[in-house]
C-alpha positions in Angstrom: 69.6 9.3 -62.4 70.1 9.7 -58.5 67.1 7.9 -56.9 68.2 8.6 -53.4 68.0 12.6 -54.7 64.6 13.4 -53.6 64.9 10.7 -50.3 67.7 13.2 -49.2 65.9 16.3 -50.6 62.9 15.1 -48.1 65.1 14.5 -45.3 65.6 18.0 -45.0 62.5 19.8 -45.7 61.3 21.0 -43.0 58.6 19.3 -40.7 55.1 20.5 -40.4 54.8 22.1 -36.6 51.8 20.8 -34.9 50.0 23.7 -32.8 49.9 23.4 -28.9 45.9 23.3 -29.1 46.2 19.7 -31.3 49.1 19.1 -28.7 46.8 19.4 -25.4 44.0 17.8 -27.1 45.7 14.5 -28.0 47.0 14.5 -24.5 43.5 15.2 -22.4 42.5 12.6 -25.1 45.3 9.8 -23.7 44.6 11.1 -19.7 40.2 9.9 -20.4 41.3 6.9 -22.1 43.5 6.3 -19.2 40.8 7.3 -16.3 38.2 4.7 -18.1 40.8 1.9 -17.9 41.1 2.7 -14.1 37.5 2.9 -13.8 37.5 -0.7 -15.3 40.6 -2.2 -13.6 38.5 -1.0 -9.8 34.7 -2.5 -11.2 36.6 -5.9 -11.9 38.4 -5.7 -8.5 35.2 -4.9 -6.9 33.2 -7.6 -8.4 35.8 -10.6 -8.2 36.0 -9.4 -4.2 32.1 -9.2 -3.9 31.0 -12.7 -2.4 27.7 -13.3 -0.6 25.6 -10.5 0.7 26.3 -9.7 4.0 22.3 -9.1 5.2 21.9 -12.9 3.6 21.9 -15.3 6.8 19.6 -18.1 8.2 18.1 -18.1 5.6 16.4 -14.8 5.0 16.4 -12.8 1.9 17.7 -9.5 2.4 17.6 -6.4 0.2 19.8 -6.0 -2.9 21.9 -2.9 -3.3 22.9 -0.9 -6.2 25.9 0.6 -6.7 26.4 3.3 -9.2 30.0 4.9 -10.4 30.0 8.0 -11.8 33.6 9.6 -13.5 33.6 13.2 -14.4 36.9 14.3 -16.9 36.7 17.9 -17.6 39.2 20.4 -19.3 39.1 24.0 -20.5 38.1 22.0 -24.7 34.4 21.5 -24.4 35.0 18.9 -27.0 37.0 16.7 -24.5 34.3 16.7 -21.4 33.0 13.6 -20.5 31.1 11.8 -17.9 31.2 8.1 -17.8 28.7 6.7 -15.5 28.4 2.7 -14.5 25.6 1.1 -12.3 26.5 -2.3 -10.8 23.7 -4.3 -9.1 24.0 -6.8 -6.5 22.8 -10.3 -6.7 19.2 -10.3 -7.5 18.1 -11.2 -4.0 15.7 -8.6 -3.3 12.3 -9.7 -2.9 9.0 -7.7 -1.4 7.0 -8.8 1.0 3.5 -10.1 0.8 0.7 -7.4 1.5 -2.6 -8.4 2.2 -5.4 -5.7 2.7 -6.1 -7.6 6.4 -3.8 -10.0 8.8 -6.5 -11.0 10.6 -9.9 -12.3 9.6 -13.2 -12.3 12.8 -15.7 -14.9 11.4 -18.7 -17.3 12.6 -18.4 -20.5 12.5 -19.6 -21.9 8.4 -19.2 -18.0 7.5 -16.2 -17.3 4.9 -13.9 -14.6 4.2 -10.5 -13.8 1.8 -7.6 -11.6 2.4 -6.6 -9.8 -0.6 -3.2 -9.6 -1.9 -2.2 -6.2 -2.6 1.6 -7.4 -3.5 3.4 -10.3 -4.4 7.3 -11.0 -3.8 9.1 -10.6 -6.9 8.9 -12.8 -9.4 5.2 -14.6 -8.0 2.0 -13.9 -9.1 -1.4 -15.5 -8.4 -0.8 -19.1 -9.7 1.7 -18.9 -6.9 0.0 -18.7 -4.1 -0.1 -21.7 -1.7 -2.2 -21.7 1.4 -2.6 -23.6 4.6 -4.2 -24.0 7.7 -2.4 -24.7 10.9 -5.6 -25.7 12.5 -8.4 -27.1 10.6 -10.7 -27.8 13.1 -10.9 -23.9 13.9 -10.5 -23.0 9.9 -10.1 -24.7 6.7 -8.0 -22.8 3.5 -8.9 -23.4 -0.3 -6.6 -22.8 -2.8 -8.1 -19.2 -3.6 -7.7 -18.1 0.1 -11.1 -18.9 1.1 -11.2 -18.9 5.0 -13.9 -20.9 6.4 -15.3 -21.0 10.3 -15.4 -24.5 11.9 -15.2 -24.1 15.4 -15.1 -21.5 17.9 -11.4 -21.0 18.2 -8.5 -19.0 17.0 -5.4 -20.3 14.7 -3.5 -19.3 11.8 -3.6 -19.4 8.0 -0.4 -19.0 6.0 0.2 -17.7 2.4 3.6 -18.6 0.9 5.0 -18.4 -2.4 5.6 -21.1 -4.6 8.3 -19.3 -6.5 10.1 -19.0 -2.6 8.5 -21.1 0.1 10.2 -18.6 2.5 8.2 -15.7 1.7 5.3 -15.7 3.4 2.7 -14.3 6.0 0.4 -15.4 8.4 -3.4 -14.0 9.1 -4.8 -14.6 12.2 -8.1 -16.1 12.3 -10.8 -16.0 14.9 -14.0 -18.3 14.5 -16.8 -17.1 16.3 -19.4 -20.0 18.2 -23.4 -19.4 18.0 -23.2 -19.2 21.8 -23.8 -22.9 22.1 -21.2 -25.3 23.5 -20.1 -29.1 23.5 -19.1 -29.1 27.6 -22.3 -30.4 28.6 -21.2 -28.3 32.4 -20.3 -25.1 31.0 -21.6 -22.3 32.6 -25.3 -21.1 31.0 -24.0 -18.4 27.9 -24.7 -15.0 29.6 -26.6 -12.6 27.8 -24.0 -9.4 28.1 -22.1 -8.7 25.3 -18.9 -8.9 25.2 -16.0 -6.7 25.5 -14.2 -6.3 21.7 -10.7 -7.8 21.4 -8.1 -5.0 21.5 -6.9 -3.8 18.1 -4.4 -5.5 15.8 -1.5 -3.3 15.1 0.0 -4.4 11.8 4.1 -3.9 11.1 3.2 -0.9 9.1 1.8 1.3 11.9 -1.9 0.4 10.4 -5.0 -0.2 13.1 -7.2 -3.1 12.4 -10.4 -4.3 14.1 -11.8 -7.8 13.8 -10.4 -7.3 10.3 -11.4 -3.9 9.9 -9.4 -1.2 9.1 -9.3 1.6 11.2 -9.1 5.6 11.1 -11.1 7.7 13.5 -10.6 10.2 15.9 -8.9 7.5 18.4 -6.9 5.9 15.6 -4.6 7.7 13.0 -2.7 6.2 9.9 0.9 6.8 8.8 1.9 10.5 6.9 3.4 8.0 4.6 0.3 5.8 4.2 -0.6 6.2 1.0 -2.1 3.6 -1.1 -5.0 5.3 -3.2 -7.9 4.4 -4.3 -8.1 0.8 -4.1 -9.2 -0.9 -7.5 -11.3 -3.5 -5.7 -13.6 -0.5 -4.4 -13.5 1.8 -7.3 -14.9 -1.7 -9.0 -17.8 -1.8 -6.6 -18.7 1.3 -6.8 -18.8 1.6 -10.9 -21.4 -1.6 -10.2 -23.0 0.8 -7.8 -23.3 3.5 -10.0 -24.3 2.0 -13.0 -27.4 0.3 -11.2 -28.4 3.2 -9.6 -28.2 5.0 -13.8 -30.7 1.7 -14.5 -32.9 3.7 -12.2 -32.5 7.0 -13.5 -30.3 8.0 -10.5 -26.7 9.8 -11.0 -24.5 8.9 -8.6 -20.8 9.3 -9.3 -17.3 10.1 -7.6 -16.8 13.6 -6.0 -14.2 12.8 -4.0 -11.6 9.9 -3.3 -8.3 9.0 -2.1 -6.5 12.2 -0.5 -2.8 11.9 1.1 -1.9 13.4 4.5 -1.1 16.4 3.0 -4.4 17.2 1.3 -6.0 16.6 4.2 -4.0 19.0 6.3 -4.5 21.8 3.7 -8.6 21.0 4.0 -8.7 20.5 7.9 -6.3 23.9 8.2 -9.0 26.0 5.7 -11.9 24.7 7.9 -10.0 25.8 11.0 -9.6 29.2 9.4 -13.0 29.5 8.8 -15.0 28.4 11.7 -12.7 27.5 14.4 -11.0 24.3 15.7 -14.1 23.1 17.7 -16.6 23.2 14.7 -14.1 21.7 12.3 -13.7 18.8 14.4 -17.4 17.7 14.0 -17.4 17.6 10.1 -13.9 17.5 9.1 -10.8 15.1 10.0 -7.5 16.3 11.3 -4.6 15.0 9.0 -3.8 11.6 9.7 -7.6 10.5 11.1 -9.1 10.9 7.7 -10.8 7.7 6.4 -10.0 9.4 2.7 -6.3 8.8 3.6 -7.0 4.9 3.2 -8.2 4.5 0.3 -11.3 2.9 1.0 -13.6 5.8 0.9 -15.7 7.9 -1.5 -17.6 10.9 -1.1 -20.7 10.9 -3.9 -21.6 13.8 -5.4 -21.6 17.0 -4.4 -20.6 17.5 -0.3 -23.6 19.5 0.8 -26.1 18.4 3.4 -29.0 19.2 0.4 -27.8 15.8 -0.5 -29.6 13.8 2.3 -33.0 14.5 0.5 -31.8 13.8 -3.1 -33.4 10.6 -4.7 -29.8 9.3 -4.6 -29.1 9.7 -1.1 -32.1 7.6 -0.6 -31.1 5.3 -3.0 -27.8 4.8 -1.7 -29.3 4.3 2.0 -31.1 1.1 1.1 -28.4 -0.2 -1.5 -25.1 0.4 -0.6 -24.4 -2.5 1.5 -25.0 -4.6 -1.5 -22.1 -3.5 -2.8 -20.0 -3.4 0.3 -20.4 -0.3 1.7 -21.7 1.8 4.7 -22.8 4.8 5.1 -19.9 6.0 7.4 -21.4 8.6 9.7 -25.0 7.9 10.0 -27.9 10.2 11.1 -28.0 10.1 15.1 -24.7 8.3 15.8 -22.6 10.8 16.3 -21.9 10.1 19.7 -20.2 7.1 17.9 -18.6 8.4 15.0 -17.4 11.7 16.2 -18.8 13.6 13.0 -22.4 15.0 12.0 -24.7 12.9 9.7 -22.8 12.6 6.1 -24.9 10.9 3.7 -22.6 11.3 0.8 -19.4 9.5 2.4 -19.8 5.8 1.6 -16.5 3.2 3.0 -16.0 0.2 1.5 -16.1 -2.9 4.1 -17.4 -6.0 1.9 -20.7 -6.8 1.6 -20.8 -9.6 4.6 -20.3 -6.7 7.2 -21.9 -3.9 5.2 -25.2 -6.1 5.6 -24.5 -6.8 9.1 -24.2 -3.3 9.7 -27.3 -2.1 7.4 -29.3 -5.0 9.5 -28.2 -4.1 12.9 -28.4 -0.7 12.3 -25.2 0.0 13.7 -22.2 1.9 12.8 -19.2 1.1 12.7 -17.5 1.9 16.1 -20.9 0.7 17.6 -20.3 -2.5 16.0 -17.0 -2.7 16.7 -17.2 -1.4 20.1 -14.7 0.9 19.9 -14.3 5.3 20.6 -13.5 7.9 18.0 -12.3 10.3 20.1 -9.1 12.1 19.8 -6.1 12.5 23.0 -5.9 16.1 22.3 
């Protein structure tokens, strides 16, 4: 029997034709595998070339990048489309600045007060935090942040990281005297008060007072300002609220936080309505509102009926022990720039709120500062 019969038979039978659409799609298939294998080849390239960042010098910590390489292989074959996309980061250098809700702190002398810490750098929490003192005959620094008055005097507190000793910040502190004095041929202390120390203009366009942040009609806030409804005062106020229930009293949130934009939409409706001149005594233009700093609530319902509600009253005489004000009192409007609005409460702490309630001051009267706008 002739083994090699069918080998030869075999040899001549003719081949199965494969179709030009298998053709084309084994050949888009051999051009993707190709274009990832460049892709490859030029992320390797890139990343043996990369060295240190170039905004890294003296020091400083500059901001990482993040590159991201998309690849797009498309053909007529649905079946073959595909979109390889690759993200490289940079060195993880990037690291956010401390934010504090004050940079500088106006005390007496044995008074106290804390900056908050809104942010951390990356990586650093509380059990980071390391303060000092660069003076602490002026002001002495716990642990916690505690500033304390010594002596009349002004000097410096810093807050670094543990995690990174070179992030930090510095709050400026001002200790305020009794009005007596060691020199025993000083000059007798002069009854005038006086004149305020200009505003502190933090990096981010913000405008603080002895402390105090700032938005009237003489001092607007950033479009982009936007940091809602602070916890800290949304805290004080549920403590608020739920003493006032205790007495049989509703008081509760009406309004809050409100970004540039809400506040132009209100301010334009009011315009619409009664006219540019009236809508500047009750309602801020966009960029003045103290709603736009997240320190301020409005209680209830906005209606002047609300003055001789129980709670209005109750709110009046407590407030302050919470750490807030009533903004725009009764008969200082040649202060605030706005008519009497017992419902909108701002958050200050409960040190100044009680100096205020006491005095019986408002804010800008206190401060010693105008609300008045450029126009």
């Amino acid at each position: 029997m002739d083994n090699n019969r069918y080998d030869r038979y075999d040899s001549h039978r003719p081949r199965k034709r494969v179709s030009r659409k298998t053709l084309r799609r084994r050949q888009l298939t051999a051009l993707f595998i190709i274009a990832l294998l460049v892709l490859l080849l030029i992320l390797l390239i890139a990343h043996s070339c990369s060295g240190k960042p170039k905004n890294e010098e003296k020091g400083k910590v500059g901001k990482a990048t993040t590159t991201t390489t998309t690849m797009v292989v498309t053909n007529t074959d649905p079946a073959i489309t595909t979109t390889a996309v690759t993200t490289t980061a940079a060195d993880p250098v990037n690291k956010s600045d401390f934010k504090l809700d004050k940079y500088s702190v106006y005390i007496e002398v044995g008074e106290t007060d804390t900056p908050m810490v809104q942010q951390y750098p990356d990586g650093a929490t509380e059990a980071d935090e390391r303060w000092s003192t660069g003076d602490s005959t002026v002001a002495t620094v716990d642990g916690y942040g505690h500033i304390k008055g010594v002596s009349p005097g002004t000097c410096y507190v810093t807050l670094r990281s543990a995690q990174d000793p070179e992030q930090e910040v510095m709050i400026k502190v001002t200790v305020r005297g009794d009005g007596t004095t060691n020199n025993d041929t000083a000059s007798p202390q002069s009854n005038k008060t006086e004149a305020p120390e200009p505003p502190v203009y933090d990096t981010e366009g913000l405008t603080y007072v002895q402390g105090v942040l700032i938005a009237n009609k003489s001092y607007s806030l950033p479009p982009t300002f936007e940091p809602n409804l602070e916890p800290l005062v949304y805290e004080q106020f549920q403590k608020l609220s739920s003493d006032a229930a205790k007495e049989g009293l509703k008081i509760y949130v009406g309004s809050g936080f409100r970004s540039y934009s809400d506040q132009e939409k209100i301010y334009d409706n009011y315009v619409q309505q009664d006219g540019k001149e009236a809508a500047d005594t009750y309602s801020a233009r966009p960029g003045y509102s103290e709603h736009q700093t997240g320190l301020v609530i409005d209680v209830n319902t906005i209606d002047d009926a609300f003055g001789a509600t129980a709670e209005s009253a109750w709110l009046a005489e407590h407030a302050h022990e919470y750490g807030f004000i009533i903004r725009y009192p009764q008969g200082k409007e040649a202060y605030t720039g706005y008519q009497y609005e017992p419902w909108h409460i701002r958050y200050v702490g409960s040190k100044l709120a009680t100096k205020l309630y006491n005095s019986g001051q408002c804010l800008e009267e206190y401060l010693g500062i105008k609300s008045e706008y450029k126009e």
